[in-house]
C-alpha positions as CSV (number, residue, x, y, z in Angstrom):
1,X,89.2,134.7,116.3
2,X,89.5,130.8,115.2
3,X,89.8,130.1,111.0
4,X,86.6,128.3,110.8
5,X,86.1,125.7,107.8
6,X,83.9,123.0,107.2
7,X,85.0,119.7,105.1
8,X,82.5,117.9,103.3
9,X,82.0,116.2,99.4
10,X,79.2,115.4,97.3
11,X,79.1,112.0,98.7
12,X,80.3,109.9,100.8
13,X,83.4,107.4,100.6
14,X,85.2,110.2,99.0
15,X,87.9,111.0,101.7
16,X,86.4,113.9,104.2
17,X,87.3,112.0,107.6
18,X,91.2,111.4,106.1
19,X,91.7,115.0,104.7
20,X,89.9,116.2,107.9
21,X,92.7,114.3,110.4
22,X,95.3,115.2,108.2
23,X,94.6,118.7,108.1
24,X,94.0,118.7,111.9
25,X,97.1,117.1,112.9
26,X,99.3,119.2,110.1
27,X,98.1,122.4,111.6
28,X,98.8,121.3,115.4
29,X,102.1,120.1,114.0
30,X,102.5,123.8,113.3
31,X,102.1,124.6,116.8
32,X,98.3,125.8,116.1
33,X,95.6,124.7,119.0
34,X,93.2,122.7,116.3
35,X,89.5,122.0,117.6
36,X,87.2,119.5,115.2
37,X,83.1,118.8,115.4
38,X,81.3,116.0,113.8
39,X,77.9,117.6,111.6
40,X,75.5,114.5,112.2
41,X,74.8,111.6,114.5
42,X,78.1,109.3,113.8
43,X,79.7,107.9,117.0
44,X,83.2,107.1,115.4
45,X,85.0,109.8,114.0
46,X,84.9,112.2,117.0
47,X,87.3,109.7,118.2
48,X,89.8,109.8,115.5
49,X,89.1,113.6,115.7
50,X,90.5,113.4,119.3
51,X,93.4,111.2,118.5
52,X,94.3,114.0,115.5
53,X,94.2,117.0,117.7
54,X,94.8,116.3,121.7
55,X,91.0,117.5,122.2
56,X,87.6,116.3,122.1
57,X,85.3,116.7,119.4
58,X,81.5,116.6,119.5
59,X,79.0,116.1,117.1
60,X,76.4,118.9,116.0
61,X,73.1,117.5,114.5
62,X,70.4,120.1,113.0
63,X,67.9,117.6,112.8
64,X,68.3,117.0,116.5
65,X,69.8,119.8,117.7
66,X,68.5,123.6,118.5
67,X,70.2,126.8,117.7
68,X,71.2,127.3,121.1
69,X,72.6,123.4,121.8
70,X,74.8,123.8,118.5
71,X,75.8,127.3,119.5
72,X,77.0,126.2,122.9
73,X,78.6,123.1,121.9
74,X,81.1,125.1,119.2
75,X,81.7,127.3,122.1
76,X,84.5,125.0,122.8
77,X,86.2,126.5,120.0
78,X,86.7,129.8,121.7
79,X,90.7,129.2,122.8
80,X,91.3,127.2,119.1
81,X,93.1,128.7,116.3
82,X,91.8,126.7,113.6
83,X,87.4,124.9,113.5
84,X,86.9,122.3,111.1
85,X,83.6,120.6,110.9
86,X,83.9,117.5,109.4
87,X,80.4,116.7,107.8
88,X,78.6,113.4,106.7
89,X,77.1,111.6,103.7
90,X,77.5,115.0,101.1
91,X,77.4,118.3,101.5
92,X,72.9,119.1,101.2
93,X,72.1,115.5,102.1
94,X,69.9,115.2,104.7
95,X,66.0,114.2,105.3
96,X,63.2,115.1,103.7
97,X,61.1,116.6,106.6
98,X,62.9,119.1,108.8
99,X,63.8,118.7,112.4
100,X,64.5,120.9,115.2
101,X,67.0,123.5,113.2
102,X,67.4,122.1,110.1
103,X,67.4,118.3,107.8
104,X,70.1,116.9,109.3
105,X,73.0,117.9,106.2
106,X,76.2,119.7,106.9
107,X,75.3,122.7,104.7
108,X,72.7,122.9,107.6
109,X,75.8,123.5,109.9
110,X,77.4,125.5,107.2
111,X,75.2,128.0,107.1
112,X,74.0,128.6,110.8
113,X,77.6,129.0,111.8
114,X,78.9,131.0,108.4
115,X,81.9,128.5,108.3
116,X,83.5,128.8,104.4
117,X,83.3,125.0,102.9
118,X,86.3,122.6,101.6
119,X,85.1,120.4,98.8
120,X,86.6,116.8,98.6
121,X,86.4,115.6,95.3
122,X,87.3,112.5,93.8
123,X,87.4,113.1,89.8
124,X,88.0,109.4,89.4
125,X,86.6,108.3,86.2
126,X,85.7,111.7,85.1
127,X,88.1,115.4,84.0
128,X,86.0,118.5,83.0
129,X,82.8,116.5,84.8
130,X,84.4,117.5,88.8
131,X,83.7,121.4,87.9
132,X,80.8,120.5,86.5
133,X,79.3,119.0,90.0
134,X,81.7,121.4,92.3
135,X,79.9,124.5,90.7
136,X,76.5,122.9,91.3
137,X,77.6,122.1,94.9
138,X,78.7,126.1,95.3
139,X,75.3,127.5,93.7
140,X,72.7,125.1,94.9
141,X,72.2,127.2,98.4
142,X,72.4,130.6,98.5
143,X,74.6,130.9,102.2
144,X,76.3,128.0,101.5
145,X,79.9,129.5,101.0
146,X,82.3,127.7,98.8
147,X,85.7,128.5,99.8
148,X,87.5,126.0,97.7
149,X,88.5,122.1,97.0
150,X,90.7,119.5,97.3
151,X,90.7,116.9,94.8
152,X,91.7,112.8,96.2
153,X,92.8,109.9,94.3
154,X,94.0,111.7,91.4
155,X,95.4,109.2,88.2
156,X,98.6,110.9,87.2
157,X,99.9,114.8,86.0
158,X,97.6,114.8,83.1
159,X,94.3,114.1,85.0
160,X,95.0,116.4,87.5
161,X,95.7,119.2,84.8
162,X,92.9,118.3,83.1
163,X,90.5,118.7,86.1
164,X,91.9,122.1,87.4
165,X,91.8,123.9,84.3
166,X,87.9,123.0,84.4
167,X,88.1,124.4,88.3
168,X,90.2,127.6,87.7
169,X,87.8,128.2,84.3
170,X,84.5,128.1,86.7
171,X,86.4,130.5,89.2
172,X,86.6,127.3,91.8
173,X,90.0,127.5,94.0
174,X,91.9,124.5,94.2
175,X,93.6,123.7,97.2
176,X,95.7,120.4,96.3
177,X,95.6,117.2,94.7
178,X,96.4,114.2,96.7
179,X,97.5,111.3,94.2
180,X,96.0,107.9,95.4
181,X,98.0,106.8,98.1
182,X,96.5,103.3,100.0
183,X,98.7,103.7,102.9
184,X,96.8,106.0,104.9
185,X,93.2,104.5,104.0
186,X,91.6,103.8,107.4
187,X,90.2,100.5,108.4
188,X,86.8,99.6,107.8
189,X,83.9,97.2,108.9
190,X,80.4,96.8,108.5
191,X,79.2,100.0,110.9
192,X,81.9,102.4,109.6
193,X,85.8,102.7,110.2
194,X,87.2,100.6,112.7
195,X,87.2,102.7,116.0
196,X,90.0,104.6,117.0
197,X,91.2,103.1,120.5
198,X,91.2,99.6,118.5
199,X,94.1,100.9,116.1
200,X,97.3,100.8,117.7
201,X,99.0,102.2,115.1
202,X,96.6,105.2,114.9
203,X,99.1,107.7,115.7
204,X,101.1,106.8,112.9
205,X,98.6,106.7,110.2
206,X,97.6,110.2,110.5
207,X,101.2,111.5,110.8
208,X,101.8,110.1,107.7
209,X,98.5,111.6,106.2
210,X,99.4,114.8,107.7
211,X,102.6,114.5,106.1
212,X,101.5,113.3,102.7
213,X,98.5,116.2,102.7
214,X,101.2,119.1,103.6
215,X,103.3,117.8,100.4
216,X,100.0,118.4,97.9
217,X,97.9,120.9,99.5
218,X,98.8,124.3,99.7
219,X,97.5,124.9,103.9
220,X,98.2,128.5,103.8
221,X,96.1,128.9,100.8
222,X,93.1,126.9,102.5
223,X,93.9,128.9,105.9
224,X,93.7,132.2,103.7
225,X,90.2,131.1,102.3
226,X,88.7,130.0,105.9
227,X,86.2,132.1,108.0
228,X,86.5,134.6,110.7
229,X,84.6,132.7,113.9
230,X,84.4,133.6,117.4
231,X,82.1,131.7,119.7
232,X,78.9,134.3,120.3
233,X,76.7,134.4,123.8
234,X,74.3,131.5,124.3
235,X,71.2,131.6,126.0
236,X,70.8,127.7,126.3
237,X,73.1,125.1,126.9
238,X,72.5,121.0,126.6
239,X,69.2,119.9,127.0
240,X,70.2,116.6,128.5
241,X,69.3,115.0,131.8
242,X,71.5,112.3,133.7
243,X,70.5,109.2,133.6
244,X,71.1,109.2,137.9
245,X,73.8,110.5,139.9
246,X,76.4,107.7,139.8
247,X,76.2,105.9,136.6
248,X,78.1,102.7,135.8
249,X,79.0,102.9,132.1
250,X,79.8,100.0,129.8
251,X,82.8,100.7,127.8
252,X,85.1,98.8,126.0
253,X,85.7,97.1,122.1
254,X,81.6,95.9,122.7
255,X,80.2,98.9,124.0
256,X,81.4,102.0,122.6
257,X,78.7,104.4,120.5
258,X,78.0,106.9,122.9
259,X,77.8,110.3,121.6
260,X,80.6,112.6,123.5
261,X,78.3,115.4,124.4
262,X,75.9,113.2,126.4
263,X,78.8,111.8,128.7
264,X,79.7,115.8,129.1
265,X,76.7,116.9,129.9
266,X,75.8,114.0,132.2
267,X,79.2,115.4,134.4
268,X,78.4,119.0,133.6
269,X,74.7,117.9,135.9
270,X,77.0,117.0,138.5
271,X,76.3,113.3,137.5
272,X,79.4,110.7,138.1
273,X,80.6,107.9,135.2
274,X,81.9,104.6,136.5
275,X,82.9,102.6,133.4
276,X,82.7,98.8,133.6
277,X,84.4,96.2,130.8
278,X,81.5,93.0,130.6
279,X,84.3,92.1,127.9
280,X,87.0,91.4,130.8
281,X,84.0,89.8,132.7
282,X,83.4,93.2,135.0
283,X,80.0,94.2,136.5
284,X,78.3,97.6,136.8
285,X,79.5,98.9,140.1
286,X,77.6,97.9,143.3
287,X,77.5,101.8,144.5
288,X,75.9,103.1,140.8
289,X,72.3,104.1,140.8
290,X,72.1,103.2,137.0
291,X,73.2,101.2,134.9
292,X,73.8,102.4,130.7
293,X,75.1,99.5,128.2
294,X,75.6,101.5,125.1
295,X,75.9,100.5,121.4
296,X,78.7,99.0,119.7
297,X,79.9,95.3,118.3
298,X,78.6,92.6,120.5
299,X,78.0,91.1,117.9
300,X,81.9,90.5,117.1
301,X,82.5,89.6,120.9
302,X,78.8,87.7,121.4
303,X,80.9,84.3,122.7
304,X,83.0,86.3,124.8
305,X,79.8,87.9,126.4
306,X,77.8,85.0,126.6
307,X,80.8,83.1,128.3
308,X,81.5,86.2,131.2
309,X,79.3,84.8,134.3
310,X,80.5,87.6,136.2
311,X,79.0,90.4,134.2
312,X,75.8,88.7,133.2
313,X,75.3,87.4,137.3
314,X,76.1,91.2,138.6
315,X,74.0,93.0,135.6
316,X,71.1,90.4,136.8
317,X,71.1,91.8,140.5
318,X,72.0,95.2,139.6
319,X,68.3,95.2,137.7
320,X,66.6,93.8,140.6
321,X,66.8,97.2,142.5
322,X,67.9,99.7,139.8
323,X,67.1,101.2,136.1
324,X,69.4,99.5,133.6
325,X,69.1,100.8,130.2
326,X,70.6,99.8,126.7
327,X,70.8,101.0,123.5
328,X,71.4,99.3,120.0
329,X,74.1,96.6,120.8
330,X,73.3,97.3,124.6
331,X,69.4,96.7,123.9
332,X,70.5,93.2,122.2
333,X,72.8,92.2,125.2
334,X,70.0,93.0,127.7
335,X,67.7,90.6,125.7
336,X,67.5,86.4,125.5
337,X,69.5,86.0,123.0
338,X,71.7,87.0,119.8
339,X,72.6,85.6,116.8
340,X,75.8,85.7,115.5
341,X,77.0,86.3,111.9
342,X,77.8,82.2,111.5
343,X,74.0,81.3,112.8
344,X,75.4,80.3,116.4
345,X,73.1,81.8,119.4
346,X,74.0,83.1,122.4
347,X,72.4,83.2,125.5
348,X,72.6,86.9,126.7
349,X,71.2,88.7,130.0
350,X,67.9,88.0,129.4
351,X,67.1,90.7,131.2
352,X,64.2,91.7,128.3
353,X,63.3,88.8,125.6
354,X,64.5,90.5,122.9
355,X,66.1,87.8,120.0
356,X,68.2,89.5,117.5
357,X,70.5,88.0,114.2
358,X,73.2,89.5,112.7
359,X,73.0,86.2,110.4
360,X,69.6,87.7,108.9
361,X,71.1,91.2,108.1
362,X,69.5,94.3,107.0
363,X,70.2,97.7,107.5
364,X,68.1,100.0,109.8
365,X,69.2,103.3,109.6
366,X,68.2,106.9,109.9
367,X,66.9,109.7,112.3
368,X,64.5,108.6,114.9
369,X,61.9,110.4,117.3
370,X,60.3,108.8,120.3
371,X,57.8,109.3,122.4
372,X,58.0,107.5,125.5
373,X,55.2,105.3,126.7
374,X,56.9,104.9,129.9
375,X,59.7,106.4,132.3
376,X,63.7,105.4,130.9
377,X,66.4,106.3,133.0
378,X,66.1,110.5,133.1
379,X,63.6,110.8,131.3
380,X,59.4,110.5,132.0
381,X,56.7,109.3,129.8
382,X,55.8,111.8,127.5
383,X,59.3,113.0,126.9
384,X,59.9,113.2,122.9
385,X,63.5,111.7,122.8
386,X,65.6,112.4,119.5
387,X,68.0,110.0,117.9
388,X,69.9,107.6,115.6
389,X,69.5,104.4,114.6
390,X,72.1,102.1,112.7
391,X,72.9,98.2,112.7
392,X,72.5,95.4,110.7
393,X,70.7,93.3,113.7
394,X,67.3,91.7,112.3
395,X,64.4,91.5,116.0
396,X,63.5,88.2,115.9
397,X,61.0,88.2,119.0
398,X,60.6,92.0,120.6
399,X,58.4,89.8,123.1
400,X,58.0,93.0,126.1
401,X,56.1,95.6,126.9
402,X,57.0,98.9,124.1
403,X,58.9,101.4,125.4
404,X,58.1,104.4,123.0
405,X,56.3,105.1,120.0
406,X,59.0,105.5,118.0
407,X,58.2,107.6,114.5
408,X,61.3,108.1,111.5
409,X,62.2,111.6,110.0
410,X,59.3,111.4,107.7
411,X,56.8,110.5,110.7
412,X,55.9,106.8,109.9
413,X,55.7,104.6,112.5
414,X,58.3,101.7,112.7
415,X,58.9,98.2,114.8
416,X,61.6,99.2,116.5
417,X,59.7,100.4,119.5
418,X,62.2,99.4,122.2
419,X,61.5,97.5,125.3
420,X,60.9,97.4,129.1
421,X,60.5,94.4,131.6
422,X,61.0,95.2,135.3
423,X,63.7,97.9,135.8
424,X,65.5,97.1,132.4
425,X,64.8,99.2,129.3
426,X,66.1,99.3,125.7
427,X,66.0,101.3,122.4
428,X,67.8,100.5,119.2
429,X,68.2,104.3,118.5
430,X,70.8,106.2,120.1
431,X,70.0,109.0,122.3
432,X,70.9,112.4,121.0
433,X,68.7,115.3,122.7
434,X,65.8,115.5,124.4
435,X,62.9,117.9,122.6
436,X,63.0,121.2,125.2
């Protein structure tokens, strides 16, 4: 049976991804096989999760997500020693209306899988005030099961005193205290940290979090308080279809938000993943059936893209016979044209007229449910399509044909319909589970 722990805060910014890798990398450094998940749609940290531990991590999503799908997806765990679930945003923050198993908040994930929680707390600015919140965190849901904290960015001795005598008096186990410590903050830009395979010196950084976390936290003591979990039989698997049989993949620094468990489950369907680079001027292999741009930054490498005939000439004849499909930064490169942060336009594919800005910037986030109008690679009209949507892109012209109706977590309509023209088609949300 694997330790099983889940590390979340009451909000976000507070630390959860660094004490997560940190942990992950201190235990493995023990000679412990270490297995993470991501609670909610975020395409970034299961990469850094990865990087931490020597395996791949997935994200679980209750909003999006059945019992079954989450159940078989942990089921990696079943060789691990130690589970964490890193969760998002803080610990019961999710949407208002309820999805397929649940709102969408890592208590969600908590709770279904009986995983003990790890409070991060950051008591900057505050003493007695952190027991205050942690003991509201550990009684506002009944099997929601505190199992202790960690307190970050403590101001000296006295502080940190101060603030566990407040813990240990509301019976609240405290872990550690990490003293602030800039070195191992992680990059960050506009969509979240800066991705993983873009930080040489990744390796590095979480040693020396892993190192600096082992000197204040106590990890047999947060071992000790962790839950009993083996994986239990699942009657359902993935509810994900390929989008064909030989897929030619976008991936590189501009194309990179793909959720890992929709590139396992494609090959799991006996489907085949040829990536491409359009950054290094490549085009989707002549042999594919499909062609998939997903999300990312093209809006960091828009010059580069608009300057790469190679790609933008071989996409073009790709879509003449075959399905080509983006999504978020892939929907904007499949369109006319996109706006850079400066004001500068570039001509893209223009395989849809789609005109986007990142100059006009506003953000477009949250949970997203479609119903297709029309047929997307693997999927037929009709099909109710659950995802995520986040970028700072403004539509400027969204000129074609609607893809979807596409409804937020609270069921009101929005603009963001997506697009199709010919054998091209685009969404701004990313894919995460078809409804069964």
């Amino acid at each position: 049976m694997a330790a099983s722990l889940v590390i979340s805060a009451p909000a976000s910014g507070v630390g959860k991804t660094t004490l997560t890798l940190a942990l992950a990398r201190a235990w493995r450094n023990r000679g412990l096989n270490v297995q993470c998940f991501k609670s909610g749609p975020d395409y970034i940290d299961p990469a850094f999760h990865a990087a931490a531990t020597g395996r791949a991590s997935v994200n679980v999503d209750s909003w999006a997500m059945d019992r079954g799908t989450i159940a078989h997806l942990v089921s990696r765990a079943a060789d691990a020693d130690v589970v964490l679930a890193e969760g998002s945003m803080g610990l019961f923050d999710g949407v208002a209306a309820r999805g397929v198993s649940g709102t969408g908040a890592t208590a969600d994930i908590a709770e279904m899988l009986g995983w003990p929680v790890v409070l991060v707390i950051d008591p900057s600015g505050q003493a007695q005030t952190a027991a205050a919140i942690a003991a509201g965190l550990r009684d506002y849901r009944a099997g929601v099961r505190l199992g202790g904290v960690v307190l970050n960015r403590v101001a000296s001795p006295r502080h940190e005193d101060l603030v566990r005598r407040a813990l240990n008096e509301a019976g609240i186990k405290v872990f550690g205290a990490l003293p602030r410590h800039a070195e191992i903050s992680l990059p960050k830009r506009h969509l979240g940290l800066v991705q993983a395979e873009e930080q040489t010196e990744i390796g590095k950084l979480i040693d020396e979090a892993a190192r600096f976390v082992a000197e204040h936290v106590d990890l047999d003591a947060v071992l000790h308080a962790a839950g009993k979990w083996s994986p239990q039989a699942v009657a359902n698997g993935l509810n994900v279809r390929p989008p064909g049989q030989r897929i030619a993949l976008a991936r590189d620094a501009a194309f990179s938000f793909v959720y890992p468990h929709m590139l396992e489950a494609w090959r799991a369907a006996g489907a085949e993943i040829v990536p491409f680079s359009p950054l290094v001027d490549e085009a989707p292999d002549a042999s594919a059936d499909v062609c998939w741009l997903p999300g990312g930054y093209p809006e960091l490498h828009a010059g580069k893209i608009a300057g790469n005939p190679r790609f933008r000439s071989g996409l073009r004849a790709f879509a003449e016979t075959r399905p080509v499909h983006g999504e978020c930064g892939g929907y904007m490169v499949l369109g006319a044209g996109l706006t850079d942060a400066d004001g500068i336009r570039h001509e893209m594919t223009g395989l849809l007229g789609l005109e986007t800005s990142f100059a006009k910037r506003r953000m477009h986030l949250g949970y997203r449910l479609a119903e297709l109008a029309a047929p997307m690679p693997g999927h037929k009209p009709g099909a109710r399509l659950r995802g995520h949507e986040f970028h700072y892109s403004t539509i400027l012209a969204q000129p074609d044909t609607p893809l979807a109706v596409v409804h937020d977590a609270t069921g009101a309509v929005i603009a963001e319909t997506g697009s199709r023209r010919g054998h091209a088609t685009g969404t701004f949300f990313h894919l995460i589970a078809e409804d069964r």
